[in-house]
N, C-alpha and C positions, 0 to 999 in steps of 0.2 A: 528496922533492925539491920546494923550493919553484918555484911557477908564477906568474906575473902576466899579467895579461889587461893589452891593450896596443890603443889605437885605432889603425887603421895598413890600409889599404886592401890587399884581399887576393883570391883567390883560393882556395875551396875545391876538394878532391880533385873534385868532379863539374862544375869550373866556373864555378860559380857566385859572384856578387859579395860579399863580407863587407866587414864595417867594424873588427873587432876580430881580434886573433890571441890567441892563448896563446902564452907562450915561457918557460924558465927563468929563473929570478931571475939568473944569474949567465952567462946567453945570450940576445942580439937574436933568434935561428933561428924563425922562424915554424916549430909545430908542429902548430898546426891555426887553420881561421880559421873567424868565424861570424858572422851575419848582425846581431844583434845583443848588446847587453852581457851581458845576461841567458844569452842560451844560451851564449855563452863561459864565464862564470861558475859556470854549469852543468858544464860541459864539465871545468872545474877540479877542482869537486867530486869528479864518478866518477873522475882520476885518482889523486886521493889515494885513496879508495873502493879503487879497483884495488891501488893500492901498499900498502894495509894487506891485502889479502887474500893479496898474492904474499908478504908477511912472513908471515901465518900460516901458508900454504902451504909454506914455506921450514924456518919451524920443523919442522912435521912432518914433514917429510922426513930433518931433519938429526936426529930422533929414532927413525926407523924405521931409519934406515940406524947411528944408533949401537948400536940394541937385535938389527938381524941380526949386525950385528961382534962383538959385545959374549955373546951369548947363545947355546947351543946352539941351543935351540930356542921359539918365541913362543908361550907358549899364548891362548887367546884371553883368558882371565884378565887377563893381562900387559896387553894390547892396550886391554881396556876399563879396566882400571883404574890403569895405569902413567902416563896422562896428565896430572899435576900444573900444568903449565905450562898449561894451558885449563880454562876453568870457564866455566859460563854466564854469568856477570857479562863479560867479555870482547865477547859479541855484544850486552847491554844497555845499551852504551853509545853515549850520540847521539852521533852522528860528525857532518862535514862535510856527509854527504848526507841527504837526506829519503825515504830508499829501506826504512823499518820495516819492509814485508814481505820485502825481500832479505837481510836483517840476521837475521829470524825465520826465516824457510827455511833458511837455509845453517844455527843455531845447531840447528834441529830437524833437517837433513840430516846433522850432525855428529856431534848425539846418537845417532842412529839407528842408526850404526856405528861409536859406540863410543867417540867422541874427545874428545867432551866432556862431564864430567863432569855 
């Protein structure tokens, strides 16, 4: 979903004064405001950040739920090695944000059980 940071005098959720909002390319809707450009801008980044992680989260789901339908029964075999669609190159890739150690964690968190190759 694309976002545009927009200067436009606001109000954030604790009250306080902002200069900038975020809103969608293809909506005015103030969805969040921030003090200045820079932590808007910020604030842009982690939601793409978020939105690729609910896509990968989404995949595995729609793979876990095809392999109970699909399978008697999962062995752990299956599980650590049926995952074609993830591979470590996936999490080494610089994204949007500047977050290397949340990108490292989750790719070592993944490995750990099994999901990513």
């Amino acid at each position: 979903m694309p976002y545009k940071v927009r200067k436009k005098a606001c109000k954030n959720s604790s009250g306080k004064k902002g200069k900038y909002i975020i809103t969608k390319s293809n909506d005015n809707k103030k969805i969040s405001c921030h003090s200045s450009k820079k932590k808007a801008n910020s604030a842009v980044k982690a939601k793409y950040a978020n939105e690729e992680i609910e896509e990968i989260i989404k995949e595995v789901f729609e793979i876990l739920l095809f392999e109970s339908k699909y399978s008697d029964s999962r062995s752990e075999e299956s599980c650590r090695y049926g995952w074609p669609e993830f591979s470590e190159k996936e999490f080494d890739k610089k994204g949007l944000t500047t977050w290397d150690e949340d990108r490292e964690w989750t790719k070592q968190y993944l490995k750990s059980i099994g999901l990513v190759k």
